[in-house]
C-alpha positions as CSV (number, residue, x, y, z in Angstrom):
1,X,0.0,0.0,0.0
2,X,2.8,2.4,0.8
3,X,4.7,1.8,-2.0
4,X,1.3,2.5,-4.3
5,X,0.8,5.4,-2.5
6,X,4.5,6.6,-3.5
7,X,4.2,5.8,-7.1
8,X,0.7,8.0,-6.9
9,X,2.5,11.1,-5.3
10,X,5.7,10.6,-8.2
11,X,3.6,10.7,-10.7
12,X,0.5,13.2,-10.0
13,X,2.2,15.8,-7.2
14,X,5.8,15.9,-6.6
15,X,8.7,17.2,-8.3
16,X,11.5,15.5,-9.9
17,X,14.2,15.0,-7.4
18,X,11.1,14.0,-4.5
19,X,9.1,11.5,-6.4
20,X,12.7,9.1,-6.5
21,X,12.4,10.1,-2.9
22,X,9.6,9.0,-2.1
23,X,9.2,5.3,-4.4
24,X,12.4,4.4,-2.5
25,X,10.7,5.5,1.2
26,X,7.5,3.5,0.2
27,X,9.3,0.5,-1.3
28,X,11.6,0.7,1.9
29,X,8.7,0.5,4.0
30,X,7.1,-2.3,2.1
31,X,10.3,-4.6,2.0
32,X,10.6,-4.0,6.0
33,X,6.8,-4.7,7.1
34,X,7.0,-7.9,4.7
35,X,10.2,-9.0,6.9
36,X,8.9,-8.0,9.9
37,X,5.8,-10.0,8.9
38,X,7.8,-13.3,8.0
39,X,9.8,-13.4,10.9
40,X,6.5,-12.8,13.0
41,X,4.8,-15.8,11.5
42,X,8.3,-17.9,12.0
43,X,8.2,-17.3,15.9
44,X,6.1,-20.2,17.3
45,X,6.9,-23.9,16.0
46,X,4.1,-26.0,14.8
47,X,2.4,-28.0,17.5
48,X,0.9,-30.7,15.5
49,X,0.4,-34.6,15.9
50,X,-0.3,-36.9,19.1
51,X,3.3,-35.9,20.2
52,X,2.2,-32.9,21.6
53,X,-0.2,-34.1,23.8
54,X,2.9,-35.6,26.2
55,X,2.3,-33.7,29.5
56,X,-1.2,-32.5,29.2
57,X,-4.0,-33.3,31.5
58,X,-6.7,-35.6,30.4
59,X,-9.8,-36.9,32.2
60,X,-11.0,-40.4,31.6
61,X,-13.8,-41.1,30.0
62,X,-14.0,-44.8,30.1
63,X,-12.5,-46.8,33.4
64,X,-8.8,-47.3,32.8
65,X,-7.7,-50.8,33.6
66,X,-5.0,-51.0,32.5
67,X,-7.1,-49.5,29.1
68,X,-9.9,-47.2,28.5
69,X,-10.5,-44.1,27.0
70,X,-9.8,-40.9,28.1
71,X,-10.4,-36.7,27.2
72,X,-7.7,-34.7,26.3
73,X,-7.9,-31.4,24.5
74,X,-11.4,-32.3,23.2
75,X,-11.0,-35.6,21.8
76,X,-11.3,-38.8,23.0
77,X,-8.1,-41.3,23.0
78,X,-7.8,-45.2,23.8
79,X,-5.5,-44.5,26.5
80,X,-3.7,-47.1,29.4
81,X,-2.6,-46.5,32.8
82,X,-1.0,-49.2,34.3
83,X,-2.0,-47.7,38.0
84,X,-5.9,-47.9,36.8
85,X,-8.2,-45.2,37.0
86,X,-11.7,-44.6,36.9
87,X,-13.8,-42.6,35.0
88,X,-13.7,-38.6,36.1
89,X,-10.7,-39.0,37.0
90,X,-7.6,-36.7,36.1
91,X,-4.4,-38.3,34.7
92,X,-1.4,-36.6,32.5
93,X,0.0,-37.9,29.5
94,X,3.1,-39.4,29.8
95,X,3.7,-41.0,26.2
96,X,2.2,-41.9,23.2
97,X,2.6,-45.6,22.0
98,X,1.5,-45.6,18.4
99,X,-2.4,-44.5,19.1
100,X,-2.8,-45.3,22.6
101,X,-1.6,-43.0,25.0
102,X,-0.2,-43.9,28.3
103,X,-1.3,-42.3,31.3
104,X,-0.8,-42.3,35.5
105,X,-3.0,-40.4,37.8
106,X,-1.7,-36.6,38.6
């Protein structure tokens, strides 16, 4: 937008030696917010896959002994907890062993 802007005043209302001026200023500004932008979106990593649910806290659904299923960030896993559990109760995530995750009261 800046740099549009620029090209506008260079062509329709400033002088010679100001409309270079001002392209360079707006195109500038457009190359730096683009970077800035980039880098922004770069910041966080991806949090994607059953990977990421090592550590959260789940609450199980179906009595746990030693499987069942439990809730963890809306969804509904087979899970295991050697220890046992039953259902409404919280446990963490301590792995995940293909798609069954493994649990222990906490």
């Amino acid at each position: 937008m800046a740099l549009g802007l620029a090209i506008l005043l260079a062509i329709f209302v400033l002088d010679e030696p100001w409309s270079w001026v001002a392209v360079v200023l707006g195109a500038t500004f457009e190359l730096a917010e683009t970077a800035l932008l980039i880098w922004w979106s770069k910041r966080r990593r991806v949090m994607v896959g059953a990977e990421t649910l090592v550590g959260r806290r789940a609450v199980v659904s179906t009595d746990c002994n030693p499987e069942g299923q439990v809730r963890v960030a809306g969804e509904i896993w087979r899970a295991r907890c050697d220890v046992g559990a039953l259902a409404g109760d919280g446990v963490v995530v301590r792995e995940v062993d293909g798609l069954t995750l493994v649990v222990e009261p906490g």
